[in-house]
C-alpha positions in Angstrom: -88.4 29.9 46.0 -84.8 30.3 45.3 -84.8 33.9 44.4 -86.9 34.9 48.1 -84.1 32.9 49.9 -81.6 35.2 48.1 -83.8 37.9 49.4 -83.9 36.8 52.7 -79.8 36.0 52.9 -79.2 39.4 51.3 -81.6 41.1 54.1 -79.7 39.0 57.2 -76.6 39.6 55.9 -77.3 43.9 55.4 -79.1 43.4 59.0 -75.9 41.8 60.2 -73.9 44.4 59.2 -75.6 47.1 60.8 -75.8 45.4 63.5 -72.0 44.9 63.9 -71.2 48.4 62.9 -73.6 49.9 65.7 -72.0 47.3 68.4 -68.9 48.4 66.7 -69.2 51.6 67.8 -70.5 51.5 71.0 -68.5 49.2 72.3 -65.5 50.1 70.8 -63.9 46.9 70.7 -64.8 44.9 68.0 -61.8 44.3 65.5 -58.2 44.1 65.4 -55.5 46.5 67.2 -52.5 48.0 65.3 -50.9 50.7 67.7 -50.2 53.5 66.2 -50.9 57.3 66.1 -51.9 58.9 62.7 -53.0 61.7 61.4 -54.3 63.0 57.9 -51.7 64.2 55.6 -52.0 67.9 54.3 -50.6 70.2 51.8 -47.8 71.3 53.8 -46.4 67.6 54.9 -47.6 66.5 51.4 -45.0 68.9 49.9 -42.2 68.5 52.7 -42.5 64.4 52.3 -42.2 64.8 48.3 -45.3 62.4 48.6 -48.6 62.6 45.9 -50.9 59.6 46.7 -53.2 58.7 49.4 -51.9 57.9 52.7 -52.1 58.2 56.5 -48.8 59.9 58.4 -48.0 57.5 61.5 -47.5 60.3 64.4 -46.0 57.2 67.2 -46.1 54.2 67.7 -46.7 52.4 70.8 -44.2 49.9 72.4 -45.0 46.5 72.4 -48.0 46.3 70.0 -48.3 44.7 66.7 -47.2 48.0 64.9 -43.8 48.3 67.2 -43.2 44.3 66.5 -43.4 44.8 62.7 -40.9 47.5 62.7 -43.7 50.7 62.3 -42.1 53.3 62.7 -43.2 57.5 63.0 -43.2 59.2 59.9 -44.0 56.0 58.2 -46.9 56.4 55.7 -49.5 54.0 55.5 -51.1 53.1 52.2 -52.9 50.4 52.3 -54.5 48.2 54.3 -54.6 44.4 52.2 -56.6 46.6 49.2 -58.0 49.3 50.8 -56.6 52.5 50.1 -55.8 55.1 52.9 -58.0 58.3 52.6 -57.6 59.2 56.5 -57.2 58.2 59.6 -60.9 56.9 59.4 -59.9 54.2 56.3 -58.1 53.0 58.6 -60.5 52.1 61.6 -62.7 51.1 59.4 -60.0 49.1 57.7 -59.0 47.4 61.2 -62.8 46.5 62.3 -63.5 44.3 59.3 -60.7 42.2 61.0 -60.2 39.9 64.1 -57.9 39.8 66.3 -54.4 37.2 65.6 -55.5 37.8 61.7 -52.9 39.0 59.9 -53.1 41.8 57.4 -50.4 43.3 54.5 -49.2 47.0 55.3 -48.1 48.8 51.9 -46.1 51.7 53.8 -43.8 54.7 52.5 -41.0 55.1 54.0 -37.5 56.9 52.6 -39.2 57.5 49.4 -39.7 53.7 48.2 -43.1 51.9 48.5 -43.0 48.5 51.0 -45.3 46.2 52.2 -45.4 44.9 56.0 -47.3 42.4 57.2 -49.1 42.8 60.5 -50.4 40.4 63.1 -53.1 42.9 64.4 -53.8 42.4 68.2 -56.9 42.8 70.6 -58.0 46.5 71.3 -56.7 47.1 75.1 -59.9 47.6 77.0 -60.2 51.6 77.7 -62.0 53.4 81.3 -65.7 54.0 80.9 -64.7 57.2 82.8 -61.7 59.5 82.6 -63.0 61.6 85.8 -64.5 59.9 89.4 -68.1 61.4 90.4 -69.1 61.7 93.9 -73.0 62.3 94.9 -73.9 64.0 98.5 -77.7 63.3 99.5 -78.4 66.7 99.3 -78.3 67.1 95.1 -81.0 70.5 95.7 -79.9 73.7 93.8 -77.7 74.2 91.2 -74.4 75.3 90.5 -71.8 76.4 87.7 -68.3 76.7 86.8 -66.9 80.2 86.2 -66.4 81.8 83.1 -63.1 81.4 81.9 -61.3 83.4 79.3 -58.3 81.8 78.0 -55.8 83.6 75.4 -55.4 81.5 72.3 -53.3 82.1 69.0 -55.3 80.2 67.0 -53.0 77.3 65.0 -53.7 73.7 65.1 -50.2 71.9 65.4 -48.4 68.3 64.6 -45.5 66.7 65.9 -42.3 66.7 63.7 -40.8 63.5 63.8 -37.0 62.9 61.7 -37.7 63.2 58.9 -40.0 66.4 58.6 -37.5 67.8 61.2 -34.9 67.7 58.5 -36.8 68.7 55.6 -37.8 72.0 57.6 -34.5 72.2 58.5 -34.9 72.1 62.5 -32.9 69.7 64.8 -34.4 66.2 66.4 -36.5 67.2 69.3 -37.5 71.2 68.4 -40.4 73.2 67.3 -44.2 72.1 66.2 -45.2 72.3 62.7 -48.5 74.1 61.8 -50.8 72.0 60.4 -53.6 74.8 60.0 -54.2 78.2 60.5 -57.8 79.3 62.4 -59.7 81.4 60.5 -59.3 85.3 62.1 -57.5 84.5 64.4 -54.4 86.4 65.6 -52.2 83.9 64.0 -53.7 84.7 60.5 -53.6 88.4 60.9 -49.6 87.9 62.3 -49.0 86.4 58.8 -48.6 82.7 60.2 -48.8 80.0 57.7 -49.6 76.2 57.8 -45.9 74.7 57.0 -44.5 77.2 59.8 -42.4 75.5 62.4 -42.8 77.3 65.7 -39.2 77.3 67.7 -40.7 79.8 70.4 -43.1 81.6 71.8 -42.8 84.4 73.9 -39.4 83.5 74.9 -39.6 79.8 76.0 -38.7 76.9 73.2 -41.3 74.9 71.6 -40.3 71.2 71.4 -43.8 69.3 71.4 -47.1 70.7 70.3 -48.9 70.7 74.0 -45.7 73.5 75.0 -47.5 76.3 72.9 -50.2 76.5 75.1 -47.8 76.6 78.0 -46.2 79.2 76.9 -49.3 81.1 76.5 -51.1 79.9 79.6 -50.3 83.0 81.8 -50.8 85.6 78.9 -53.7 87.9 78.7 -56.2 87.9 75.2 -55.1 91.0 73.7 -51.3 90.6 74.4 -48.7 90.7 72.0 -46.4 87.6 72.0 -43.3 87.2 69.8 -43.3 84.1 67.6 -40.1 82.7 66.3 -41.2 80.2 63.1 -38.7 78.3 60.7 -40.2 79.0 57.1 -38.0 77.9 53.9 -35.2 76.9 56.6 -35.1 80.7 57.3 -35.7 82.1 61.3 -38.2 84.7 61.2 -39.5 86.6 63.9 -43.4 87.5 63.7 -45.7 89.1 66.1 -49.2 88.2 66.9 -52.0 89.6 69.2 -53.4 86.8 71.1 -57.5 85.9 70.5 -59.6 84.2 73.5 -61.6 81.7 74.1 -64.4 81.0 76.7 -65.6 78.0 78.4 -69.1 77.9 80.6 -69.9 74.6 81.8 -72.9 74.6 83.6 -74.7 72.0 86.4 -77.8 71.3 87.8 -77.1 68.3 90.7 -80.7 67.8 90.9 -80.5 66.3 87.7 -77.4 65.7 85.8 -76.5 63.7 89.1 -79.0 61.0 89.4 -78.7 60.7 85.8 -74.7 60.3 86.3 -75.8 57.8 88.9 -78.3 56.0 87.0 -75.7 55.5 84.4 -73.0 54.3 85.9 -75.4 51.8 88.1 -76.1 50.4 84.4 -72.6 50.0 83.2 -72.4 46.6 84.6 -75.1 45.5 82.8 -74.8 46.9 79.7 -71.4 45.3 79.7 -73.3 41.8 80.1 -75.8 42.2 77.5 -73.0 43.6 75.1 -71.0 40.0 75.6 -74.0 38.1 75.1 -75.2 39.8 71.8 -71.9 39.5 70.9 -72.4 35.6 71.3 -75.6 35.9 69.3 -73.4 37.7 66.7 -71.0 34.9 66.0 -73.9 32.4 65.5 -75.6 35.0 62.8 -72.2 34.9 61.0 -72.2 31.0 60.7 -75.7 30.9 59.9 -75.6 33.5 57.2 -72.5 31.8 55.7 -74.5 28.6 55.9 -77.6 30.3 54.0 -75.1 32.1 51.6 -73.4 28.5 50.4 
């Protein structure tokens, strides 16, 4: 008898987590809040931070959260979680939903070369728009319709913010240039000779002081044109030239459908929204019932 309740507590409680983790995801809500920006650190910031272990570079952080009130700051690394280790940025969602909000969690941080821990009283996740664009519906959905084919020039790098302290190990001032975090595959920046590491001070004339300003400075330029590219590399200004790729976006429409499904959906958002509170009401009282079973 004892070992089928141990079955049974050990089946609730693996129901229980799937459960969570698919309500988790959905709703995006569940767990605690900590307010910062991070990316995954590779070879080229592992090298420029003098940094070998796991970790998680903190990009920003946002005023007034938890992070900003703990003293956070960008270009901090984060190593832990209590014990869980930093792999990426993922460790550390999934680090953040196994706790509730006003729980406090232990931060093991780099920062100027030492190791230090920072505790964290982690906050409730702001509630985010179900819809980043507004949708209006005519009665007369018949047809169909498309947006035009458009070609847009592209050099082909993925880029990261510098904050202080990678701005003066690349030898750049506060406030200039986007480091390369990754080179596309054969694209014109690979065939110019750009490398991940690079630190892009300008492109085709106009300065590069955040990573959104390279595709400014591109915006107007035609695939096939030659832009120069002025990178910091080994604290050294070098001037390379690379033949811009393209890239094509076709989004197409059918009102006739894709409307009255955009309708039907956002009719049921209210709804959804209910149900989602109330199994979250049913969730709390699984969690005191397994505990109960598991004592």
């Amino acid at each position: 008898m004892r070992q089928g309740k141990m079955i049974r507590v050990r089946f609730g409680i693996a129901a229980l987590v799937l459960l969570l983790t698919s309500l988790g995801a959905f709703a995006g809500t569940t767990g605690g809040y900590l307010g910062v920006y991070t990316s995954d650190i590779n070879a080229a910031m592992l090298e420029a931070l003098d940094f070998e272990e796991d970790g998680i570079l903190v990009n920003d952080v946002i005023k007034k959260t938890p992070a900003a009130e703990a003293g956070l700051k960008a270009g901090d690394i984060i190593m832990q979680v209590n014990d869980r280790k930093m792999i990426s940025t993922k460790s550390l969602k999934r680090a953040l939903w196994r706790v509730d909000p006003g729980e406090e969690v232990t931060l093991m941080i780099w920062r100027d070369g030492k190791k230090k821990n920072v505790k964290v009283k982690v906050a409730e996740k702001p509630e985010k728009e179900h819809f980043g664009h507004s949708f209006v519906f005519g009665n007369d959905m018949e047809g169909s319709w498309s947006t035009s084919t458009k070609t847009r020039p592209f050099l082909g790098v993925e880029l990261d913010k510098l904050n202080d302290q990678l701005a003066e190990y690349f030898g750049v001032e506060e406030g200039e240039g986007a480091l390369i975090s990754r080179i596309v595959e054969d694209s014109g920046a690979e065939k110019a000779g750009l490398k991940a590491g690079d630190v892009i001070l300008t492109v085709a004339g106009d300065e590069i002081e955040d990573t959104g300003d390279v595709s400014d400075a591109i915006r107007d330029k035609e695939p096939g044109e030659e832009v120069e590219v002025v990178v910091m590399r080994e604290k050294k200004k070098m001037t390379i030239k690379a033949t811009l790729g393209e890239r094509e976006s076709n989004i197409y429409f059918n009102p006739g459908t894709v409307g009255y499904m955009m309708k039907d959906v956002i009719r049921e958002i209210p709804d959804i929204n209910v149900e989602l509170d109330d199994l979250r009401e049913e969730i709390k009282g699984l969690k005191v019932k397994v505990n109960e079973l598991a004592d």
